[in-house]
C-alpha positions in Angstrom: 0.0 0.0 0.0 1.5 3.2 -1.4 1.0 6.0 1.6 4.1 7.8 2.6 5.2 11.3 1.6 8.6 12.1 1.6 9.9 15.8 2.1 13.1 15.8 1.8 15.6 13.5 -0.7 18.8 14.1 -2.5 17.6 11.9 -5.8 18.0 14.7 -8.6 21.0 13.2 -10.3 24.0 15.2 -10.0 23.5 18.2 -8.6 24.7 18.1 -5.1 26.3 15.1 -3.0 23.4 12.7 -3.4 22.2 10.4 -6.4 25.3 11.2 -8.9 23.3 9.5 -11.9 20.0 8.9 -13.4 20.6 5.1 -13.4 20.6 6.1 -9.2 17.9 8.0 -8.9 15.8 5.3 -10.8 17.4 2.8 -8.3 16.3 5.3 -5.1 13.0 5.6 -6.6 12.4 1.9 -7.0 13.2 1.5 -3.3 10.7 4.1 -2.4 8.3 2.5 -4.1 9.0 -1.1 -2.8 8.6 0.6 0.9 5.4 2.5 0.1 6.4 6.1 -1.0 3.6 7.6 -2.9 5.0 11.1 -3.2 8.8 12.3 -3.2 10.1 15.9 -3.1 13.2 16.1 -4.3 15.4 18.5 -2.0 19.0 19.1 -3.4 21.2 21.2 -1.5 21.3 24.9 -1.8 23.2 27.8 -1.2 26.0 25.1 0.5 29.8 25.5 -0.3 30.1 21.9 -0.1 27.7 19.8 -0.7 26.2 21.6 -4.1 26.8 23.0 -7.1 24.6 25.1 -6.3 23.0 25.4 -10.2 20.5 28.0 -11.2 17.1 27.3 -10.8 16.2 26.7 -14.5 18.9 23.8 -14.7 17.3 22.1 -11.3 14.2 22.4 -13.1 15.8 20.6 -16.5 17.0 17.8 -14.4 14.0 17.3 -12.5 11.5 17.4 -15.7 14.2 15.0 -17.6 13.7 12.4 -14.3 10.2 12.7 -14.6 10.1 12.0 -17.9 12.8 8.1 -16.7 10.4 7.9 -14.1 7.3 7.5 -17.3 9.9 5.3 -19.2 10.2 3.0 -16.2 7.1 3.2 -15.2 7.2 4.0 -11.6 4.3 4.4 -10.0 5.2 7.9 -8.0 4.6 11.6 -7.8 7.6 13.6 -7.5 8.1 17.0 -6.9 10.9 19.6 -6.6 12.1 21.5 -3.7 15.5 22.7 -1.9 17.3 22.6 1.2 18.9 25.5 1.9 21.7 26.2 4.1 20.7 29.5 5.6 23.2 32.0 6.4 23.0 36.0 7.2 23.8 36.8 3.8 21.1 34.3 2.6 18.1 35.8 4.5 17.4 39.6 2.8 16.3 37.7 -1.1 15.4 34.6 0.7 12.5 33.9 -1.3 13.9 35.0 -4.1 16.6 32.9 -4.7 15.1 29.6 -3.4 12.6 26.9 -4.3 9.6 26.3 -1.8 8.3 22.5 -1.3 5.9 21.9 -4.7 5.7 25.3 -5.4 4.0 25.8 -1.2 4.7 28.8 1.0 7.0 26.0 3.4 10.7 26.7 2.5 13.2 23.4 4.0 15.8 24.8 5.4 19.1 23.7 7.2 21.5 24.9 9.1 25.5 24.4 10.1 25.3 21.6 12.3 27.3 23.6 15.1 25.6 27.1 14.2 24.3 28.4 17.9 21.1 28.7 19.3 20.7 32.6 18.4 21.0 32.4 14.9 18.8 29.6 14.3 15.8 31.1 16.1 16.8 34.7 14.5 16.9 33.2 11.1 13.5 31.1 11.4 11.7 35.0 12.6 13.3 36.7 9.3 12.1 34.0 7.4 8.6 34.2 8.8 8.6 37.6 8.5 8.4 37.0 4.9 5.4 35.5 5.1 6.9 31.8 4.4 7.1 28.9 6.4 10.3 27.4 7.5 10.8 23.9 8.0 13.8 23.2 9.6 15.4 19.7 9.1 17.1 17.3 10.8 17.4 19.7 14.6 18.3 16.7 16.2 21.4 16.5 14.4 22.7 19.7 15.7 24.9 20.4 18.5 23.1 23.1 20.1 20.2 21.3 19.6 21.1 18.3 22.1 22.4 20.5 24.4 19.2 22.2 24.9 16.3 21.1 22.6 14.1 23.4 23.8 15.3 25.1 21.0 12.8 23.2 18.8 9.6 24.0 21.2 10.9 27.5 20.3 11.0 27.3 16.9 7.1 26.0 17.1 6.5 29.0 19.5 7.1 31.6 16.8 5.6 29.8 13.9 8.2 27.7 12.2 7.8 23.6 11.8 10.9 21.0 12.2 11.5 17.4 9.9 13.3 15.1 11.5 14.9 12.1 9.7 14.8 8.3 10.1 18.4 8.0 10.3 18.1 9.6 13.3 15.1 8.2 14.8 16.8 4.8 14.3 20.1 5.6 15.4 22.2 5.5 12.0 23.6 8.9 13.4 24.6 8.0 16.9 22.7 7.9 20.3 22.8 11.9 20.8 20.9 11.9 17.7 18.9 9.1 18.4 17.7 10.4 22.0 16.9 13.9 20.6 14.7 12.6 18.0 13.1 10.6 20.2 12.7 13.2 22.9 11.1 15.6 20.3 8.9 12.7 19.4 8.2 12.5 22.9 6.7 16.1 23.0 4.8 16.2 19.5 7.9 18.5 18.4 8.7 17.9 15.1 6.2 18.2 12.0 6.9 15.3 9.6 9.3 12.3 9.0 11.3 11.9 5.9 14.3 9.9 4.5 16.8 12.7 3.9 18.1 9.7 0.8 21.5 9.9 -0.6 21.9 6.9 -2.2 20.9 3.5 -2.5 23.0 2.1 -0.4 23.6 3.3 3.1 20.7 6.5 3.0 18.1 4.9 1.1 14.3 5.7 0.5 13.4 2.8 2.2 11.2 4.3 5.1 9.5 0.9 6.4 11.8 0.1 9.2 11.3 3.8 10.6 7.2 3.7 9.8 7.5 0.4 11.9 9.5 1.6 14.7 6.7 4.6 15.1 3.8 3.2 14.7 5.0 0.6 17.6 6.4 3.0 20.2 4.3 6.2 19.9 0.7 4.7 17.4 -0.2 4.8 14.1 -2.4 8.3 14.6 1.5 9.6 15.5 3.0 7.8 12.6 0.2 8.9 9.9 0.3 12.3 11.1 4.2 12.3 10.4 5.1 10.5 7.6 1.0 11.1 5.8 -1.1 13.5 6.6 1.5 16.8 7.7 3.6 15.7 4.4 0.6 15.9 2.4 -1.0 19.3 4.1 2.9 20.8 2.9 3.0 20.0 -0.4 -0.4 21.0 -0.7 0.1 24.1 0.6 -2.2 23.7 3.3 -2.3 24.0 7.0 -0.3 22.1 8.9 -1.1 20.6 12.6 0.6 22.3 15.0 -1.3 21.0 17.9 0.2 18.4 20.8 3.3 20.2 20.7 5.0 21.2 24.2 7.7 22.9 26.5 10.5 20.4 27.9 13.8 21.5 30.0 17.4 21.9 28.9 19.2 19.1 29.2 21.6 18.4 32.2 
């Protein structure tokens, strides 16, 4: 049964460090749909020194409609859609939307920051963004230092409007127990939004998202794990409102 929507992948061949081919990406896709992925955003890395090549729009947009068109060829029965994750900075913010790709064309913008960047500039950034009359969804907080030091950080990011993604990797500890017990302490207190792959490859990072829709449905229900990994995926690329109730304050860790 095809019902999971993913947010955020690195399939789109060759842009960034994920999927370096199309032959990849139809490999990545396959998996998805094997695990029961009915709609994939395709999130390459932006405005990153690193990790892109940070191309200009209109060529993300060439590669994306040329794997939609492999996808036809190979007859893969899933929606994709086209996105970014950008690496905010201070020089980013002032042509923010301007320069960057929303989720399928939505008002929610994935963003990401440096994963030692402090606690300031992460909540400043998330009120400039809102202040554009966007909404930021930041990914993967529990992989951030300042973060597992004190992840009331994310209840603040809710407080003034923005939404968090965290990733199965995390939530099934493929990036260390710090990781692991952040995700699952957000978890705990309804802090985080939705549950995507955050896919580089076919390998290691994969689409596959059944182990992490198991491990969900079997510690926290499957109203918790439709919610995250269904419906609030669905309500973003839709554009619509997403549910921001259940979410609550918890105490720096000691």
């Amino acid at each position: 049964m095809r019902i999971v929507t993913d947010i955020h992948s690195h399939v789109l061949p060759g842009v960034d460090d994920g999927s370096p081919d199309f032959e990849t990406s139809l490999d990545m896709l396959r998996t998805a749909v094997k695990s029961g992925c009915q709609h994939l955003v395709c999130t390459p890395h932006a405005n990153h020194p690193k990790r892109s090549k940070n191309l200009p729009i209109k060529d993300l947009q060439q590669t994306f409609q040329q794997l939609c068109r492999a996808i036809e060829v190979d007859r893969l029965p899933i929606d994709l859609s086209l996105g970014m994750e950008v690496l905010v900075t201070p020089a980013c913010l002032e042509t923010f939307t301007e320069h960057f790709l929303p989720l399928n064309g939505s008002r929610y913008y994935l963003i990401e920051f440096s994963f030692e960047e402090t606690k300031g500039r992460i909540l400043d950034a998330v009120r400039q963004i809102i202040k554009k009359r966007v909404v930021p969804v930041v990914a993967h907080p529990e992989r951030y230092t300042s973060v597992q030091v004190d992840p009331g950080i994310v209840y603040e990011i809710y407080r003034i409007g923005g939404l968090t993604q965290i990733n199965q990797g995390s939530v099934l500890g493929h990036f260390g127990s710090k990781a692991q017990d952040t995700a699952c302490l957000l978890l705990n207190f309804g802090l985080t939004s939705a549950v995507a792959s955050d896919a580089h490859d076919d390998v290691i990072r994969r689409c596959d998202m059944q182990k992490c829709e198991s491990f969900i449905q079997r510690n926290y229900g499957s109203t918790i794990m439709r919610k995250l990994m269904v419906e609030n995926p669905n309500n973003i690329i839709r554009n619509r409102l997403v549910d921001f109730g259940g979410y609550q304050p918890l105490p720096p860790r000691k």
